[in-house]
N, C-alpha and C positions, 0 to 999 in steps of 0.2 A: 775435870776441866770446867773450869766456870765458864759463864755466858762471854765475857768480854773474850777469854782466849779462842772461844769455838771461830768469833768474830774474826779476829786478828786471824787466824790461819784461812777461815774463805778470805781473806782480804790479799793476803798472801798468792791464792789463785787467782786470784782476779780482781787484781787494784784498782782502785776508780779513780776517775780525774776531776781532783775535789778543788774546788775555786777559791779562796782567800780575798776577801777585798777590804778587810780590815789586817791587812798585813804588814803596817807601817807599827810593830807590837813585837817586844822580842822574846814575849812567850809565845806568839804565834810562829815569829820565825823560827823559833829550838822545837816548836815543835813538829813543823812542816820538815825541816831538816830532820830530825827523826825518824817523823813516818817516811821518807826517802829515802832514807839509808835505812832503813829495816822492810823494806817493800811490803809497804803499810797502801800506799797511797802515791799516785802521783799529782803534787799539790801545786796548784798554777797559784802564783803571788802575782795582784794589782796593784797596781803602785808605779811610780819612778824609781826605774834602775837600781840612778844614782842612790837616790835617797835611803830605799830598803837595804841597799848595798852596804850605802855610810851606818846604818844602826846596826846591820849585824857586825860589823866588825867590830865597830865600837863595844861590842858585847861577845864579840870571839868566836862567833859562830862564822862559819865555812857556807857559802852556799853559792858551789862550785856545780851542783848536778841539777839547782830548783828552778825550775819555768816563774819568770818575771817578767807582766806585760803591761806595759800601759795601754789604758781603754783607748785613746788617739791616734795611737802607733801601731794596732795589733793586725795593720792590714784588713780586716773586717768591718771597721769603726763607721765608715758610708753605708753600708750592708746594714748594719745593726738600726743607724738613727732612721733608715725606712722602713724600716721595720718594726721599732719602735712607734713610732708616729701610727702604722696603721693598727698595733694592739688599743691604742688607747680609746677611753669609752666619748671623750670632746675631743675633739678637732687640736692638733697641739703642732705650732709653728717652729719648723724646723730647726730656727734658733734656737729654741727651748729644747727641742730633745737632744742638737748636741750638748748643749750645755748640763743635761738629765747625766748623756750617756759618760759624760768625761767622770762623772763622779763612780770610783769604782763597784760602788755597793747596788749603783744601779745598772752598769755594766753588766755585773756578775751573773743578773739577773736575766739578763738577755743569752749570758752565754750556755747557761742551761737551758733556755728554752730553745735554742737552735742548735744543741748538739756540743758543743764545745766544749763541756765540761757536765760531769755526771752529777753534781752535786756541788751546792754552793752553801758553805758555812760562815755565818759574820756571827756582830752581836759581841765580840770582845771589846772591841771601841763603838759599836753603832748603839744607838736602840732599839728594843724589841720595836718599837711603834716604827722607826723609820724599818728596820728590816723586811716588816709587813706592808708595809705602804710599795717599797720594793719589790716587792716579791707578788705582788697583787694586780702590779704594774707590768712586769717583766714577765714571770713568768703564766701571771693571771690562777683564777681558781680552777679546781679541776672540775672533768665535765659532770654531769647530775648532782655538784657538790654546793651547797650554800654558805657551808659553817667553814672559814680558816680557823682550828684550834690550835692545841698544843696540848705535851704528854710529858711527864716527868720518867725517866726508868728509875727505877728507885733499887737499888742493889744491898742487900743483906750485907753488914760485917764480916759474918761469919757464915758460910751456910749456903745454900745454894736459892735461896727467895729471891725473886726477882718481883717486883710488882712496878705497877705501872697509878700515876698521881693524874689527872687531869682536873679542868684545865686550869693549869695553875698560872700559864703565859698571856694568852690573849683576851677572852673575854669576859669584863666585869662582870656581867648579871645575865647569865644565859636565858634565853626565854626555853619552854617548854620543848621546841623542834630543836634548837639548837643543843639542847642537854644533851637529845635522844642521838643529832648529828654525831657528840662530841663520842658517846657511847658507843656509838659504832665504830667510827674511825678507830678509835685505842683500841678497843680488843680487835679489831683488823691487824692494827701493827704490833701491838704485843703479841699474837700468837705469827708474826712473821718475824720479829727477830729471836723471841726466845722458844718458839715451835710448842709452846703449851697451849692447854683450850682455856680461853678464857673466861674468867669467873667474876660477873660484873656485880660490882654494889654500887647504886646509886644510893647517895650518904643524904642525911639531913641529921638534924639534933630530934629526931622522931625514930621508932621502929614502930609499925605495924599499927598505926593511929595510938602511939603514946601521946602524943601532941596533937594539935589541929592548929594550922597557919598556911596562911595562903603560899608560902616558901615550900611548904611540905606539899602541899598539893602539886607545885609544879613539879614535883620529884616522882609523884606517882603516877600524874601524868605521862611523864616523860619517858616512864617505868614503861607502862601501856604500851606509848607507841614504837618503841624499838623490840614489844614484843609482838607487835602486828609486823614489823619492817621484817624482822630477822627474828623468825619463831624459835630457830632452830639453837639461838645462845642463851646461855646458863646466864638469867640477872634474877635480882629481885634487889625492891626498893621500897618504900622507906627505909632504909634501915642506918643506923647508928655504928660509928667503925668499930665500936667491939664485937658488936653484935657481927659484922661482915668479919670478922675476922680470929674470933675464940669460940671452939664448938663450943664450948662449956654454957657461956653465954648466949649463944645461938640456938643451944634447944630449948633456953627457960623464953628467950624472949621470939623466937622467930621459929618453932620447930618443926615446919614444914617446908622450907624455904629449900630453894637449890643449892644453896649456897653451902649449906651446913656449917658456916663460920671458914670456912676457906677461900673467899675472894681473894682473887691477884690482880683486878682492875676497880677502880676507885676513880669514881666521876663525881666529886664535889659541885653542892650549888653553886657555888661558888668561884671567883677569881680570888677574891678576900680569904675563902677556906682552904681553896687547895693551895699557895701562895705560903699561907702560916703554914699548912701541914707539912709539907714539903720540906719546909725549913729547918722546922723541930727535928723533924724524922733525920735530916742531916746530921744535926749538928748537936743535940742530944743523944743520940740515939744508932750515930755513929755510920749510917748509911750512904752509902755514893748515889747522888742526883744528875743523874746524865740528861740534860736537855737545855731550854723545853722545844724538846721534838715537833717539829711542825709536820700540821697536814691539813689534807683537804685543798690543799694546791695543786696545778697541774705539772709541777715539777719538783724537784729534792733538793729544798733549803730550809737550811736547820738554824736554830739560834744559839748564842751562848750567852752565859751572862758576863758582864762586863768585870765581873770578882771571879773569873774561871783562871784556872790553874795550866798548865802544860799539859798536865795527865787529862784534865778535863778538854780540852783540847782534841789530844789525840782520842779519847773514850768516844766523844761525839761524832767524832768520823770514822770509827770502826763499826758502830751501832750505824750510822748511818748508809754506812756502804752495804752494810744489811739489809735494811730497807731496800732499797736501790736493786735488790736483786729480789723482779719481781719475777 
């Protein structure tokens, strides 16, 4: 049984109530209607009725059983704008937060932070940028967390590898704390959705002072302090992706390392590296990229890319409903 099916059957025991606020999409609507009729999910669509109504039909889809609410209408919507108003970090005039909350992306955001909805997935029509601004907003960072990242699940063709890409969604040029933040957070969620221990490489174009640059150093730093944070997980860093990833490689270049060339979590310096790696690994290389997974929030919203598919769609909300069951 692969990862995604272990998924799809806890989800089966216990569906979550995953929020939609880019649901004017009618790869979102086929796919909401999917996970509904296969009790994947109970998925609430924001939007106008009318309007979500007029595109599925126009495209044949039936959606006779799927919760459709407008943020204005949903009985809650006075509730939410004072609520809203007293999250935020400047004083914001009431006018402005109805006008915030009518937009459903940042509705959505509200409606997991007070319980309404277990989970909120956008990022088909939004952007990552407004997603986070969203979600930073609504549902705010989580408590002792500084770094909001993001995580790729990176899914083997053939085989049962699952590995995990970061951060290839939010942060340009991580400083040193926030590498260490990013490192933690992944192997947290990688060893909660796919139950393995995780095996961290922090990357550079360096193994073991083959190079010297101030890039490498923050990687070794960063190495450092998540082993002062959390003694207890398997990292080592400088180290180069082959070298984290073919023993062969790993005993001539690193062969004392924990790693022994078997890393499954990969914290690039970079936004620019994990972003390209990511890609390749997709699309050469023939691997499913499920994300990018967000965390370090104090609530479950996910992103997708604006180029996601149905199946990518439904993958992201069965992984996530994973998470979700802490």
């Amino acid at each position: 049984m692969t990862l995604l099916d272990e998924c799809r059957a806890q989800c089966l025991n216990s569906p979550k109530r995953i929020v939609f606020p880019d649901a004017n999409d009618v790869r979102l609507l086929r796919a909401a209607n999917d996970m509904k009729l296969a009790g994947l999910a109970e998925p609430i669509l924001l939007g106008s009725p009318f309007e979500l109504r007029d595109c599925a039909h126009a495209a044949g889809i039936s959606m006779p059983c799927l919760t459709v609410l407008a943020p204005e209408f949903s009985g809650c919507f006075d509730e939410m704008v004072s609520l809203y108003m007293a999250k935020q970090r400047k004083p914001l005039e009431r006018d402005e937060a109805i006008k915030r909350l009518k937009n459903p992306l940042n509705f959505s955001m509200m409606m997991v932070d007070q319980g309404y909805a277990d989970i909120c997935i956008s990022g088909n029509l939004s952007t990552t940028g407004n997603v986070l601004r969203a979600a930073i907003r609504g549902v705010g960072v989580a408590k002792n967390s500084k770094t909001v990242s993001s995580f790729f699940l990176m899914l083997a063709p053939e085989g049962d590898n699952v590995f995990a890409f970061a951060d290839a969604g939010v942060i340009p040029l991580p400083t040193v704390e926030q590498l260490a933040d990013i490192a933690i957070d992944t192997a947290k969620n990688y060893k909660k959705i796919t139950g393995n221990e995780p095996r961290i490489a922090m990357l550079s174009f360096s193994t073991k002072g083959s190079a010297s640059h101030p890039a490498v150093n923050n990687v070794i730093e960063a190495t450092e302090l998540v082993r002062q944070r959390e003694p207890n997980l398997i990292i080592d860093g400088e180290v180069q992706f082959d070298a984290a990833i073919v023993p062969a490689v790993a005993r001539k270049k690193m062969p004392n390392s924990p790693l022994a060339g078997s890393a499954n979590v990969f914290v690039f310096p970079s936004l620019n590296a994990a972003n390209i790696a990511y890609k390749v690994a997709q699309r050469l290389g023939g691997y499913v990229a499920i994300g990018p997974m967000l965390q370090g929030l104090s609530g479950h919203v996910h992103d997708l890319s604006r180029g996601c598919s149905i199946d990518d769609i439904i993958d992201i909300s069965v992984l996530a409903s994973k998470m979700h069951d802490d």
